[in-house]
N, CA, C and O atoms as a Tripos MOL2 file, in Angstrom:
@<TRIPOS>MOLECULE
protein
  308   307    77     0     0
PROTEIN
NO_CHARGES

@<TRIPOS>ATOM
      1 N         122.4580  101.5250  231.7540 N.3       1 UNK1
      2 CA        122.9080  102.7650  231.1600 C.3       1 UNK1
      3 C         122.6600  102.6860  229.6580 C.2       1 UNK1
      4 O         122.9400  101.7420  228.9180 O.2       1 UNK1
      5 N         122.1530  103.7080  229.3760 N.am      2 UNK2
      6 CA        121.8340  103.9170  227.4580 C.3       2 UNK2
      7 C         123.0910  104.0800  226.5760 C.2       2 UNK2
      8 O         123.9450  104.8470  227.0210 O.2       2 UNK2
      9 N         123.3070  103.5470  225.5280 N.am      3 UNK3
     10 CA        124.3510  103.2920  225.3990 C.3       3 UNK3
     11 C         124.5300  104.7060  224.7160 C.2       3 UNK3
     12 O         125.7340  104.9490  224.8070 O.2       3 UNK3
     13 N         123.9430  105.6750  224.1210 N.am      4 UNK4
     14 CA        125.0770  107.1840  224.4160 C.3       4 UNK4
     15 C         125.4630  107.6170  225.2240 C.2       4 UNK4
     16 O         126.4000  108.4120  225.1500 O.2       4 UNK4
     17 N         124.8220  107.2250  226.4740 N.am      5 UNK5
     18 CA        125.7970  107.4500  228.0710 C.3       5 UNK5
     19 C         126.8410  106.6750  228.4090 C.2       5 UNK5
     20 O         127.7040  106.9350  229.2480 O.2       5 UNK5
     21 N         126.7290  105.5580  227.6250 N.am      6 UNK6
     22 CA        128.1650  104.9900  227.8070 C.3       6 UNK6
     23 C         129.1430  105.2870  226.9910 C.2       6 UNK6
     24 O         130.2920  105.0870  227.3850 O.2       6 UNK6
     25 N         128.9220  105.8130  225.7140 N.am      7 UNK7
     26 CA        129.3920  106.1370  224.7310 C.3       7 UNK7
     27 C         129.7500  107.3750  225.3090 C.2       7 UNK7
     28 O         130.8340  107.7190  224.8380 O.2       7 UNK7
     29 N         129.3360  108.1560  226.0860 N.am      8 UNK8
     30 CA        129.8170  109.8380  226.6720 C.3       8 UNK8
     31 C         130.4430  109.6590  227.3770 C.2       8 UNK8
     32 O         131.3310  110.5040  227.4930 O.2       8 UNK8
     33 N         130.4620  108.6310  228.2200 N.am      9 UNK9
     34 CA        131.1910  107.9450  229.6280 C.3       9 UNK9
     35 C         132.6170  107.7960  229.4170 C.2       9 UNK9
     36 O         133.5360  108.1040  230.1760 O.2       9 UNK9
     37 N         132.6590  107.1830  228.0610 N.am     10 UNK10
     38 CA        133.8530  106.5610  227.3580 C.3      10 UNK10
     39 C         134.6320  107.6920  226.9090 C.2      10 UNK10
     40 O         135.8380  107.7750  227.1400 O.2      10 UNK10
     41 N         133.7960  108.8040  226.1020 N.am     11 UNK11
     42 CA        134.9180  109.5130  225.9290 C.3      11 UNK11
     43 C         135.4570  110.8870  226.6700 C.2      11 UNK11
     44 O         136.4700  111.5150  226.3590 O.2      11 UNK11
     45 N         134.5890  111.1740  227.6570 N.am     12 UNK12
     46 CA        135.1430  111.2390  229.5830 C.3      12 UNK12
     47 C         136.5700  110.9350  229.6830 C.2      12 UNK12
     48 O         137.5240  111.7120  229.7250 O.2      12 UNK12
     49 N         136.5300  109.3240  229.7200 N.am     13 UNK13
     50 CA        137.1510  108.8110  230.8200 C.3      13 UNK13
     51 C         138.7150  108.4840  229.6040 C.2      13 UNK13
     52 O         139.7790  108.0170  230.0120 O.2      13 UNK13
     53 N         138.4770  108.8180  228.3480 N.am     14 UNK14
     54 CA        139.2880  108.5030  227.6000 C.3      14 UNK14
     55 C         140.0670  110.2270  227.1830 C.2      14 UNK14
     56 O         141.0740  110.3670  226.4900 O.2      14 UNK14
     57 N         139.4850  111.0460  227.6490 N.am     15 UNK15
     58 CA        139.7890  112.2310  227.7100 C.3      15 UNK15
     59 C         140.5670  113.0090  228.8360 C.2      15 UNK15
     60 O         141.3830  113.9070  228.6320 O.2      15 UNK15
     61 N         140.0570  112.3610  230.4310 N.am     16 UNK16
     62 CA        140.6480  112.5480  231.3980 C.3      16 UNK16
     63 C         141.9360  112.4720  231.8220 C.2      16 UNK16
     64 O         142.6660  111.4810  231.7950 O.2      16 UNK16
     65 N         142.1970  113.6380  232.2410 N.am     17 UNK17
     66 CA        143.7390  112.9640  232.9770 C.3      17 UNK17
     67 C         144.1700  114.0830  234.1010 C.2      17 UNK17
     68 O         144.1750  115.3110  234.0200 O.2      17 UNK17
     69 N         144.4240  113.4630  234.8610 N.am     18 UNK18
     70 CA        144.8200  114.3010  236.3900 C.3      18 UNK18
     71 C         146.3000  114.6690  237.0110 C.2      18 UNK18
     72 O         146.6230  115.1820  238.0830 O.2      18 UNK18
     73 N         147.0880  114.1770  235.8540 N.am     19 UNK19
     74 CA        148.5330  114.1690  236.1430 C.3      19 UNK19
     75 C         148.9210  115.8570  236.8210 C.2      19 UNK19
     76 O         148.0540  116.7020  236.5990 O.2      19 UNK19
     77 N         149.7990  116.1790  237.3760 N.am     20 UNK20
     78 CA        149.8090  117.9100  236.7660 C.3      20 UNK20
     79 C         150.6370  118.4000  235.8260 C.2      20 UNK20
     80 O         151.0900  119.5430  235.8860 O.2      20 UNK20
     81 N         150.9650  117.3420  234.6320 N.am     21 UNK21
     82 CA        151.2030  118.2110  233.1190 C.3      21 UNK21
     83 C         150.0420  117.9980  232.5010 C.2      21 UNK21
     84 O         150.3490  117.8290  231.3210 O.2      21 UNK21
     85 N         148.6200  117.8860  232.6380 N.am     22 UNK22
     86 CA        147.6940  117.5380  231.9710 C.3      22 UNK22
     87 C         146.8180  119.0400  231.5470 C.2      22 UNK22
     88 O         146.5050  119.8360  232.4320 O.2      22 UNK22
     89 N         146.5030  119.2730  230.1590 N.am     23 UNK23
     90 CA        145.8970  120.3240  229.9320 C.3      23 UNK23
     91 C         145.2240  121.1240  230.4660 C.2      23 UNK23
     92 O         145.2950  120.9840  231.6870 O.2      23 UNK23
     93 N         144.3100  122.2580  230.0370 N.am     24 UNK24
     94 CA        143.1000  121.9990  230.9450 C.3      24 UNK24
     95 C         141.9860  121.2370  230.6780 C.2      24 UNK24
     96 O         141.4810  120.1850  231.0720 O.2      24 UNK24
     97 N         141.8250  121.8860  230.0850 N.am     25 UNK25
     98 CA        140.6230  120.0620  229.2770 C.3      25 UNK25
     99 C         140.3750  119.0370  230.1230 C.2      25 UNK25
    100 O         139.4590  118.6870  230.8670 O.2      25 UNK25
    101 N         141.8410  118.5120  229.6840 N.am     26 UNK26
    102 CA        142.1930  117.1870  230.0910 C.3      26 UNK26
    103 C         141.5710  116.9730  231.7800 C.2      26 UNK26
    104 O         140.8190  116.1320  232.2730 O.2      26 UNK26
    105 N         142.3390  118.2510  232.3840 N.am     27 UNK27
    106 CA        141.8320  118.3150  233.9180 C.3      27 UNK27
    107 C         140.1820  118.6600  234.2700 C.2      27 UNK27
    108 O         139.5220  118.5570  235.3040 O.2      27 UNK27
    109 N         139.8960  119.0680  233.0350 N.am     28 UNK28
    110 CA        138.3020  119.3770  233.3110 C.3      28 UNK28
    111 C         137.3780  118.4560  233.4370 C.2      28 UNK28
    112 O         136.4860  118.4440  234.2850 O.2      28 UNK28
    113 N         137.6650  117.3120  232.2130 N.am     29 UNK29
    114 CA        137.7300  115.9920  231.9300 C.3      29 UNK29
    115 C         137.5560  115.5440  233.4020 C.2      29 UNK29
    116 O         136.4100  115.2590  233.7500 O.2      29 UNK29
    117 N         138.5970  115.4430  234.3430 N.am     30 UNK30
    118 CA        138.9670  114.4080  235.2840 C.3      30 UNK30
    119 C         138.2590  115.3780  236.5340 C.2      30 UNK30
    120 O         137.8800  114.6500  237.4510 O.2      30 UNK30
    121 N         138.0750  116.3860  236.7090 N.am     31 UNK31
    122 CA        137.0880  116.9240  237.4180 C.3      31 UNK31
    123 C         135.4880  116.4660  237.3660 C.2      31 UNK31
    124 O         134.9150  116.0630  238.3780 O.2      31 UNK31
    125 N         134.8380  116.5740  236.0810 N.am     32 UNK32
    126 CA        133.8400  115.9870  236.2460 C.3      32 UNK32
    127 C         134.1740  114.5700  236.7090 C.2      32 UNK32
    128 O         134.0300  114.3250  237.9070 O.2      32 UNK32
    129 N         134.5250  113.7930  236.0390 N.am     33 UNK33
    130 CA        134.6330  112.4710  236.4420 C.3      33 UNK33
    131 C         134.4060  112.0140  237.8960 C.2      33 UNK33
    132 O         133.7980  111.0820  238.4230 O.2      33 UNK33
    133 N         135.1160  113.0130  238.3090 N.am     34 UNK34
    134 CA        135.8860  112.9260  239.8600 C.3      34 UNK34
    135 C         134.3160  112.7500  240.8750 C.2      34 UNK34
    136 O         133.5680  111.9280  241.4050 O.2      34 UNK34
    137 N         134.5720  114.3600  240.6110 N.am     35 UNK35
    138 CA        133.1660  114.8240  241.0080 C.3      35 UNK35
    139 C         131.8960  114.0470  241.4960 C.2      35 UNK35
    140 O         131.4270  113.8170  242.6110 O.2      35 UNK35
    141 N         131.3960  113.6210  239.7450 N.am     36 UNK36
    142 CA        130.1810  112.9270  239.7640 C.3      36 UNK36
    143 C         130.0630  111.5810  240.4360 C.2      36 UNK36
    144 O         129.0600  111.1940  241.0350 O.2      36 UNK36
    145 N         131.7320  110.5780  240.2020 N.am     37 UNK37
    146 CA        131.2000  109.2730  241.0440 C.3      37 UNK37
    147 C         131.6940  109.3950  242.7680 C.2      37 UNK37
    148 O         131.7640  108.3600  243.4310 O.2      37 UNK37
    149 N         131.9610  110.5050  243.2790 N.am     38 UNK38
    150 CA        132.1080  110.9150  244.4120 C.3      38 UNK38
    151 C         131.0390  111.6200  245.1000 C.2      38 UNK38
    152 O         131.1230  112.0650  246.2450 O.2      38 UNK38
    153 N         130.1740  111.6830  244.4450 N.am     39 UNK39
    154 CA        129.0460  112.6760  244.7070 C.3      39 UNK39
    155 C         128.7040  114.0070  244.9030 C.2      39 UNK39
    156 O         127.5760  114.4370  245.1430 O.2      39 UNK39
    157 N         129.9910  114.7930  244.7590 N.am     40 UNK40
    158 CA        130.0860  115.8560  244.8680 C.3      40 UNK40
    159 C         129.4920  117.2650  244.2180 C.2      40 UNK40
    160 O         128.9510  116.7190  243.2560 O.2      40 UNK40
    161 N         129.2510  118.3930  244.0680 N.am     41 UNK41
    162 CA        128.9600  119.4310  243.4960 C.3      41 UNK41
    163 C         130.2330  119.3510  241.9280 C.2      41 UNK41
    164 O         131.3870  118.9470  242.0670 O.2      41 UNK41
    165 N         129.8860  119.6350  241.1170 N.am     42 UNK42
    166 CA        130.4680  119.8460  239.5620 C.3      42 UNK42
    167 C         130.1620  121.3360  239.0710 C.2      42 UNK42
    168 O         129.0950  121.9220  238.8870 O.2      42 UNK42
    169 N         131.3240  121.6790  238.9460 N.am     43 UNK43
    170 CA        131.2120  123.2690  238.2660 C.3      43 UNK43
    171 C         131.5950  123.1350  237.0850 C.2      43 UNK43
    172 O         132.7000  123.1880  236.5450 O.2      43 UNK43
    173 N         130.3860  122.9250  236.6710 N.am     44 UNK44
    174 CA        129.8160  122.5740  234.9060 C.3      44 UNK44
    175 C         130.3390  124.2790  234.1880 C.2      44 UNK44
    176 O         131.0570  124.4280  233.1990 O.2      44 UNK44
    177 N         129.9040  125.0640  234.7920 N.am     45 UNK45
    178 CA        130.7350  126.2360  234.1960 C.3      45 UNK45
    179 C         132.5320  126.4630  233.9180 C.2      45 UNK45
    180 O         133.0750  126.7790  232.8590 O.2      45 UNK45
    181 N         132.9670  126.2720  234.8190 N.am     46 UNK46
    182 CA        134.0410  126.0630  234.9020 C.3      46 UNK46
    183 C         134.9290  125.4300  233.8110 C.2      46 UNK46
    184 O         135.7080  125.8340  232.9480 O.2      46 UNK46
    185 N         134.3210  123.9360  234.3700 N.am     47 UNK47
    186 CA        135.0350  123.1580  233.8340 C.3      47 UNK47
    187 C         134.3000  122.5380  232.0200 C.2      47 UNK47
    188 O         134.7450  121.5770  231.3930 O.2      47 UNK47
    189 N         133.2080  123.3840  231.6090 N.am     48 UNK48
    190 CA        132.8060  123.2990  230.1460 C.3      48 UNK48
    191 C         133.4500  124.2320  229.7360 C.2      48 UNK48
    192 O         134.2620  123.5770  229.0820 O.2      48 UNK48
    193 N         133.8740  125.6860  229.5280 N.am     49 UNK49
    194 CA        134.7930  126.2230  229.1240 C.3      49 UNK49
    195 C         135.9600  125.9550  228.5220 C.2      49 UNK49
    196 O         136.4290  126.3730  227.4640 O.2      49 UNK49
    197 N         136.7590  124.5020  230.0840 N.am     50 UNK50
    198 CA        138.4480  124.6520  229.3570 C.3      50 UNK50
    199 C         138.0030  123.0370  228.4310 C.2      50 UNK50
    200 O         138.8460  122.6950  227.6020 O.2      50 UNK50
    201 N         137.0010  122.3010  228.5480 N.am     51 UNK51
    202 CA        136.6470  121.1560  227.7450 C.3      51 UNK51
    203 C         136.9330  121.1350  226.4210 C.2      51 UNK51
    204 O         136.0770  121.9170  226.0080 O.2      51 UNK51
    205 N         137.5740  120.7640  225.4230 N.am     52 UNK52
    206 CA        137.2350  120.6950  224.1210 C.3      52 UNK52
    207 C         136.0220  119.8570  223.5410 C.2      52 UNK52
    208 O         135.4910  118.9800  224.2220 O.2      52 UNK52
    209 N         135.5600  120.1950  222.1200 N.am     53 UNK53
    210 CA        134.2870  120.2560  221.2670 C.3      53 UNK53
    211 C         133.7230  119.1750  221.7970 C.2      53 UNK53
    212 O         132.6330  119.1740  222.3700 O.2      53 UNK53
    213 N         134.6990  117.8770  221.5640 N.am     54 UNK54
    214 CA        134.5380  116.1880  221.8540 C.3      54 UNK54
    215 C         134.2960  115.9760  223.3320 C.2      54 UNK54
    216 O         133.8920  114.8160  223.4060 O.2      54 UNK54
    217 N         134.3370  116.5560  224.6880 N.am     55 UNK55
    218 CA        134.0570  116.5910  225.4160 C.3      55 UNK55
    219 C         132.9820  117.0630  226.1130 C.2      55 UNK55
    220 O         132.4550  116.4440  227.0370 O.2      55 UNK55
    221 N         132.5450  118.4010  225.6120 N.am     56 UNK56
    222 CA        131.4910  118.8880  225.7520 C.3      56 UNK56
    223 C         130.1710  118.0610  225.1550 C.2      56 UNK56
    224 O         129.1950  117.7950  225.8580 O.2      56 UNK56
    225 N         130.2400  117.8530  224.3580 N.am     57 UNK57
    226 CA        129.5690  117.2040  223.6200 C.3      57 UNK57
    227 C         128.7990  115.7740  224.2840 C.2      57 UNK57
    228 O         127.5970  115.5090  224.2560 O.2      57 UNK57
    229 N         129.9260  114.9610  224.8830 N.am     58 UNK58
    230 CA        129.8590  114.4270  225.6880 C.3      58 UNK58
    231 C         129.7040  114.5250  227.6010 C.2      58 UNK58
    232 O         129.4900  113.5500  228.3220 O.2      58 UNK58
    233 N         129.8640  115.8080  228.0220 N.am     59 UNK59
    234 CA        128.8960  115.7040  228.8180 C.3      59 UNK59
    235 C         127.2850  116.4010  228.6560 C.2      59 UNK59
    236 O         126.2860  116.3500  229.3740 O.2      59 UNK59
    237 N         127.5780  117.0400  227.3880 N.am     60 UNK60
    238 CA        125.9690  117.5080  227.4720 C.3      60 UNK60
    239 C         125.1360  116.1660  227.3590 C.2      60 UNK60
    240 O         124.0860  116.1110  228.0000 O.2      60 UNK60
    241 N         125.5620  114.9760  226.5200 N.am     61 UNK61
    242 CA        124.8580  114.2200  226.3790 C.3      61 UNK61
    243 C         124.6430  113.2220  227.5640 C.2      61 UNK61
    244 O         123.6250  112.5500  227.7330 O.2      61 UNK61
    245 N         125.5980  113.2260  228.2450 N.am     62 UNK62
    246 CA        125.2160  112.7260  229.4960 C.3      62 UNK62
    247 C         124.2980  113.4160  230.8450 C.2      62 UNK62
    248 O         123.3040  113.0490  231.4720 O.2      62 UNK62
    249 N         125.0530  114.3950  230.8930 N.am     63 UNK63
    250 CA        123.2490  115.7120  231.4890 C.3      63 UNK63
    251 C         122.4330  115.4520  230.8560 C.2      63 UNK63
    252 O         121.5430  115.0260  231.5930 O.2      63 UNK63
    253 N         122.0650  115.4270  229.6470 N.am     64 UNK64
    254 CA        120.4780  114.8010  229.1060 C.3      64 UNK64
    255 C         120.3190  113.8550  229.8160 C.2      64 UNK64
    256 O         119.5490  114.0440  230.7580 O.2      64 UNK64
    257 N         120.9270  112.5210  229.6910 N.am     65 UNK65
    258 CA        120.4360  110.8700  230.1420 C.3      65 UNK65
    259 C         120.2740  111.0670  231.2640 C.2      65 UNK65
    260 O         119.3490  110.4010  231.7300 O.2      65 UNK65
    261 N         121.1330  112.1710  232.4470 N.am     66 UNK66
    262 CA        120.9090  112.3310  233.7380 C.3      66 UNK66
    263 C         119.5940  112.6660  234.1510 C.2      66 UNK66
    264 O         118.8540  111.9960  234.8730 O.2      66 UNK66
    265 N         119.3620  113.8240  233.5970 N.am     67 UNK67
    266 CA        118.1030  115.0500  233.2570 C.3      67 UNK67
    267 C         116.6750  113.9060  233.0060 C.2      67 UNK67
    268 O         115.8240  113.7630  233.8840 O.2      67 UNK67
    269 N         116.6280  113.2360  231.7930 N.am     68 UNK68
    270 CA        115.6810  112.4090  231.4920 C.3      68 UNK68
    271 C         115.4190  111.1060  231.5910 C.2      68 UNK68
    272 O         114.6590  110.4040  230.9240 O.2      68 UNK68
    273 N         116.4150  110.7400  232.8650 N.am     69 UNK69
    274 CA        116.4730  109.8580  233.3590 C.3      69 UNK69
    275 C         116.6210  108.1020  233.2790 C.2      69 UNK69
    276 O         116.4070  107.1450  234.0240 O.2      69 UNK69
    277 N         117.2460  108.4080  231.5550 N.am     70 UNK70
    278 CA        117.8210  107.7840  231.2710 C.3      70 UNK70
    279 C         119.1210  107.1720  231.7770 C.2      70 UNK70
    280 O         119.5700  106.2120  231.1510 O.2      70 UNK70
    281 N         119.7120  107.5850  232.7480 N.am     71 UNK71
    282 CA        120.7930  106.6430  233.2160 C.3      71 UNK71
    283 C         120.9580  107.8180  234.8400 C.2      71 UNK71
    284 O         120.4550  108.9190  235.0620 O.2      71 UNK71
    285 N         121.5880  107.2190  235.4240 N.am     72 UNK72
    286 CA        121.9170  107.0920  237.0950 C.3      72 UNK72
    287 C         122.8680  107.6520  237.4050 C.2      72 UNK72
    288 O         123.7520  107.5640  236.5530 O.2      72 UNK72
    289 N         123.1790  108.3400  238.4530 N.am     73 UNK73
    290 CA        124.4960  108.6220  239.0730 C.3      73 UNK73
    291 C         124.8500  107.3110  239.6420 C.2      73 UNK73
    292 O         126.0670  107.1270  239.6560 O.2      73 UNK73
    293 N         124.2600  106.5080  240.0370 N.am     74 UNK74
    294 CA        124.7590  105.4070  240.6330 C.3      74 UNK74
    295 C         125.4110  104.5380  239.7120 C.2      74 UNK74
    296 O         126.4990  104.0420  240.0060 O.2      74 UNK74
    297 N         124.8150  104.2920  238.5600 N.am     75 UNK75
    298 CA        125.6270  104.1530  238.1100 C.3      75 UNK75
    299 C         127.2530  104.4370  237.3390 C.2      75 UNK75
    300 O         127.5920  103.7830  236.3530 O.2      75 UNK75
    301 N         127.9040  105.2110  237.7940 N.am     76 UNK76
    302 CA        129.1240  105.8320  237.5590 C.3      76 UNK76
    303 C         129.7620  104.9390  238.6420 C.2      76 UNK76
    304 O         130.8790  104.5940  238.2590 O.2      76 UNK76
    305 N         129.4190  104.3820  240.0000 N.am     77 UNK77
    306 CA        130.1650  103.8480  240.8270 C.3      77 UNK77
    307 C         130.3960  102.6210  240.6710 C.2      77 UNK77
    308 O         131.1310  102.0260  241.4580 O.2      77 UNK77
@<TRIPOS>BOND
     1     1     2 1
     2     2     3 1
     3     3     4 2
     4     3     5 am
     5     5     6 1
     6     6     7 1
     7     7     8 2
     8     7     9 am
     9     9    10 1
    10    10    11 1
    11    11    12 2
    12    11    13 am
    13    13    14 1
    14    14    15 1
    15    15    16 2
    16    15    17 am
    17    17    18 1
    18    18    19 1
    19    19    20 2
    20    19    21 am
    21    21    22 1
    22    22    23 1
    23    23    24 2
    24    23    25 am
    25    25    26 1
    26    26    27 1
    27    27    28 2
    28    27    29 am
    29    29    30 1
    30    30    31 1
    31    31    32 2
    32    31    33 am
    33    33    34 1
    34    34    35 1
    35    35    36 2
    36    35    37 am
    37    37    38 1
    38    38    39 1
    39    39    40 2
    40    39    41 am
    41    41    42 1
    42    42    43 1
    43    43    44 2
    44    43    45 am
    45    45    46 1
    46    46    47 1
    47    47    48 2
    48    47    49 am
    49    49    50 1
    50    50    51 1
    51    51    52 2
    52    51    53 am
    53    53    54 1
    54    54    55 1
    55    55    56 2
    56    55    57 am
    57    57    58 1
    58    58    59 1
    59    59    60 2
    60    59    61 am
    61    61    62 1
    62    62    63 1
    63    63    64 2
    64    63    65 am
    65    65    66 1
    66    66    67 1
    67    67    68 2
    68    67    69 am
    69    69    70 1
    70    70    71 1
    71    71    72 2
    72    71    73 am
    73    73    74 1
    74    74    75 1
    75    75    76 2
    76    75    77 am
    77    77    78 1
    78    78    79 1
    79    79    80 2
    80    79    81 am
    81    81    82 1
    82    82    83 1
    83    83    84 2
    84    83    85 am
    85    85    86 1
    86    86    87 1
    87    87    88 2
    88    87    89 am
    89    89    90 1
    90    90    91 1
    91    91    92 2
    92    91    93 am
    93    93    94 1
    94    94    95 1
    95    95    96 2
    96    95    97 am
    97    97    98 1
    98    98    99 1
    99    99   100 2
   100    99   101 am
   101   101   102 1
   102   102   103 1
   103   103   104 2
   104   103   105 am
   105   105   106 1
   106   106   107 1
   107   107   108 2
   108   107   109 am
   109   109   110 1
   110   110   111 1
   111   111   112 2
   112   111   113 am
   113   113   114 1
   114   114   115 1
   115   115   116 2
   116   115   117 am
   117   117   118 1
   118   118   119 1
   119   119   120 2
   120   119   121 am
   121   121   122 1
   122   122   123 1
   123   123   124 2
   124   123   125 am
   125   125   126 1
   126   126   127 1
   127   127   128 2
   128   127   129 am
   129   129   130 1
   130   130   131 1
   131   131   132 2
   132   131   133 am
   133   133   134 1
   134   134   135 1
   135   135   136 2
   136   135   137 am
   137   137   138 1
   138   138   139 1
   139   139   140 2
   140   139   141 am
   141   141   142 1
   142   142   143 1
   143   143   144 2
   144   143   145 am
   145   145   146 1
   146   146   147 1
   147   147   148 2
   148   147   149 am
   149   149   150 1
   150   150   151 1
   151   151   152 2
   152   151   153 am
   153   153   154 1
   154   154   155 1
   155   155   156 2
   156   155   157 am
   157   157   158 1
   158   158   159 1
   159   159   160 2
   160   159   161 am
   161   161   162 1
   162   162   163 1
   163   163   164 2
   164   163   165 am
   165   165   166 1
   166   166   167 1
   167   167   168 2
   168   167   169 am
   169   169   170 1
   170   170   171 1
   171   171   172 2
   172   171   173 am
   173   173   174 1
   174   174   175 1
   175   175   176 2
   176   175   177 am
   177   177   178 1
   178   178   179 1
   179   179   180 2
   180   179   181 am
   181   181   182 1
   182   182   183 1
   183   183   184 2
   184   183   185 am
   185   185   186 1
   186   186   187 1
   187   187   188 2
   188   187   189 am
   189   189   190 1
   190   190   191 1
   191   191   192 2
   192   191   193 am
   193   193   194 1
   194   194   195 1
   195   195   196 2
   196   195   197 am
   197   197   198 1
   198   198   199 1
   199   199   200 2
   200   199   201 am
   201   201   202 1
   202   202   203 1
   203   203   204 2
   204   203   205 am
   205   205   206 1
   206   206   207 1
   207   207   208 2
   208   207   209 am
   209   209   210 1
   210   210   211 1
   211   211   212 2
   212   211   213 am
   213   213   214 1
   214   214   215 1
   215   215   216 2
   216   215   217 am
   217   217   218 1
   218   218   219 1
   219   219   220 2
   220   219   221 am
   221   221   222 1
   222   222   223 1
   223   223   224 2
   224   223   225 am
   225   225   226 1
   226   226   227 1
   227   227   228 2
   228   227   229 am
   229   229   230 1
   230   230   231 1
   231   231   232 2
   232   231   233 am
   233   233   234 1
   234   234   235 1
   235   235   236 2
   236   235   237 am
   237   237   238 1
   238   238   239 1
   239   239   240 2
   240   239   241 am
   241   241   242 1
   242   242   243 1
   243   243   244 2
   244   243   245 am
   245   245   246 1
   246   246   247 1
   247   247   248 2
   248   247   249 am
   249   249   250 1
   250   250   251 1
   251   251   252 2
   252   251   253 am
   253   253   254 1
   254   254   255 1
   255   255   256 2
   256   255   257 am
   257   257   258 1
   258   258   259 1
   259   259   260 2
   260   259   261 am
   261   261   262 1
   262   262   263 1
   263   263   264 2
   264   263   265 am
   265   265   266 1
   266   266   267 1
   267   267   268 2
   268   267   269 am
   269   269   270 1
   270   270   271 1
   271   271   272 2
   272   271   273 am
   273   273   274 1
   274   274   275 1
   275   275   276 2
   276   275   277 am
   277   277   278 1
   278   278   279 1
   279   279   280 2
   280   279   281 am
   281   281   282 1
   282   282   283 1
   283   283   284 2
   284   283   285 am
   285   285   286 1
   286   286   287 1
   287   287   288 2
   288   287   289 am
   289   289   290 1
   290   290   291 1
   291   291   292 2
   292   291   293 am
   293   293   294 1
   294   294   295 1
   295   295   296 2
   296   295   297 am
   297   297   298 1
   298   298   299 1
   299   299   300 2
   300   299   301 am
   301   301   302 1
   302   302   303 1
   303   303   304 2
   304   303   305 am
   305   305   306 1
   306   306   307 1
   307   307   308 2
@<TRIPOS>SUBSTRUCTURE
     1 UNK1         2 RESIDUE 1 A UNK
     2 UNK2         6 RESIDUE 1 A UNK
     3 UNK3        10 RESIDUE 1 A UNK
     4 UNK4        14 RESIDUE 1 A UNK
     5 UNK5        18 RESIDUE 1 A UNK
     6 UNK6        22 RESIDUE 1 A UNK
     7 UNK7        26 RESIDUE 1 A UNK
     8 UNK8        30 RESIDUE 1 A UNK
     9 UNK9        34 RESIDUE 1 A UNK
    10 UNK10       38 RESIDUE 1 A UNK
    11 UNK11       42 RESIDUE 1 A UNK
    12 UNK12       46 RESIDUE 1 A UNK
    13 UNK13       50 RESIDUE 1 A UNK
    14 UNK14       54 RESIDUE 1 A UNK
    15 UNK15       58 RESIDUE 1 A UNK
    16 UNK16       62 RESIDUE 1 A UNK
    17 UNK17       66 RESIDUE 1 A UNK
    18 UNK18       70 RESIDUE 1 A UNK
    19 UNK19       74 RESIDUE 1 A UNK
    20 UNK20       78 RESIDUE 1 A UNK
    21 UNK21       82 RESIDUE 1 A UNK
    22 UNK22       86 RESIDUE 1 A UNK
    23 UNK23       90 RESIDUE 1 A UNK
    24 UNK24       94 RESIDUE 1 A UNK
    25 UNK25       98 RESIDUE 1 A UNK
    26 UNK26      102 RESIDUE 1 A UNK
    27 UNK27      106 RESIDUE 1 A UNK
    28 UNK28      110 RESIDUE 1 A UNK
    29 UNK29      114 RESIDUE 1 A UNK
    30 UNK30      118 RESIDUE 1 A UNK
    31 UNK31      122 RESIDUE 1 A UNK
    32 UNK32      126 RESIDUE 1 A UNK
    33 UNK33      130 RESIDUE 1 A UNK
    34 UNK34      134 RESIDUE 1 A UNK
    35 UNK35      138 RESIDUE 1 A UNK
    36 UNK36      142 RESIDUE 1 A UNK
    37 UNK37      146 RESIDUE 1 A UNK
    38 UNK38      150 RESIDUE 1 A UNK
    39 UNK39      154 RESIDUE 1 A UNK
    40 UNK40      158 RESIDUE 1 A UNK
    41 UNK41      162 RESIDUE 1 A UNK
    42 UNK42      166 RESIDUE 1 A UNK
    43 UNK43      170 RESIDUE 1 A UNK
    44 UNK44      174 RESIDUE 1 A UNK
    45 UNK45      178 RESIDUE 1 A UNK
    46 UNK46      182 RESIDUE 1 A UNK
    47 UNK47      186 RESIDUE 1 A UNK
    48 UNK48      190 RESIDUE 1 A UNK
    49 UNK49      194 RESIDUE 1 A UNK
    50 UNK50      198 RESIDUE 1 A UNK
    51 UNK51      202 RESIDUE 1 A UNK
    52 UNK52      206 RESIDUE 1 A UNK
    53 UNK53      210 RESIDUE 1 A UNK
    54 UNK54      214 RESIDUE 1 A UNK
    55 UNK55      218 RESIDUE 1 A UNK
    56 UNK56      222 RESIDUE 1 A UNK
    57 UNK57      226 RESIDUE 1 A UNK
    58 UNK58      230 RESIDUE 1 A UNK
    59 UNK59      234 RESIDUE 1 A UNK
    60 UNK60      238 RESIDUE 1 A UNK
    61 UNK61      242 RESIDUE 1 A UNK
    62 UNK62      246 RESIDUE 1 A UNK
    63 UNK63      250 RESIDUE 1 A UNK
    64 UNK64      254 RESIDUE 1 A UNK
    65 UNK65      258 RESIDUE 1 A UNK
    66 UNK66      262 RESIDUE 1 A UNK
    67 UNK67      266 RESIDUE 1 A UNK
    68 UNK68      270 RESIDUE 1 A UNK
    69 UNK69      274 RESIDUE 1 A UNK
    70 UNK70      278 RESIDUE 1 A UNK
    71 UNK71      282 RESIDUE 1 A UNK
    72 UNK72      286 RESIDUE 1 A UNK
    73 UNK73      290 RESIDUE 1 A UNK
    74 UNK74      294 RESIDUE 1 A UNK
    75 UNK75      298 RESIDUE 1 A UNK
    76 UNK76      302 RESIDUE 1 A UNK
    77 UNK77      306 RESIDUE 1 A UNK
């Protein structure tokens, strides 16, 4: 993994939270997360909306590394 994908990874997973007092963000956060190392469909619409700046940011940059194949879904598992 390239290390701005880990660096996006990080602040994902440092952003996430699934509790149910958790923002939305926070839950948008833990949706992708969820999602991607489960293999599932991600509603990137959705859940980029309730994301804040620092998050977005970080998954666009990880859709790039995905996109250009710079880093793996497999690797998330």
């Amino acid at each position: 993994m390239m290390p701005a994908s880990e660096e996006a990874l990080a602040t994902l997973k440092r952003v996430a939270r699934g509790h149910p007092g958790a923002s939305s963000g926070e839950r948008a956060a833990w949706d992708i997360l969820q999602n991607l190392t489960a293999g599932r469909p991600v509603d990137f619409g959705d859940a980029f909306v309730r994301i804040d700046g620092e998050g977005r940011r970080a998954v666009v940059q990880f859709l790039v590394d995905l996109a250009t194949g710079k880093t793996g879904l497999i690797e998330l598992r």
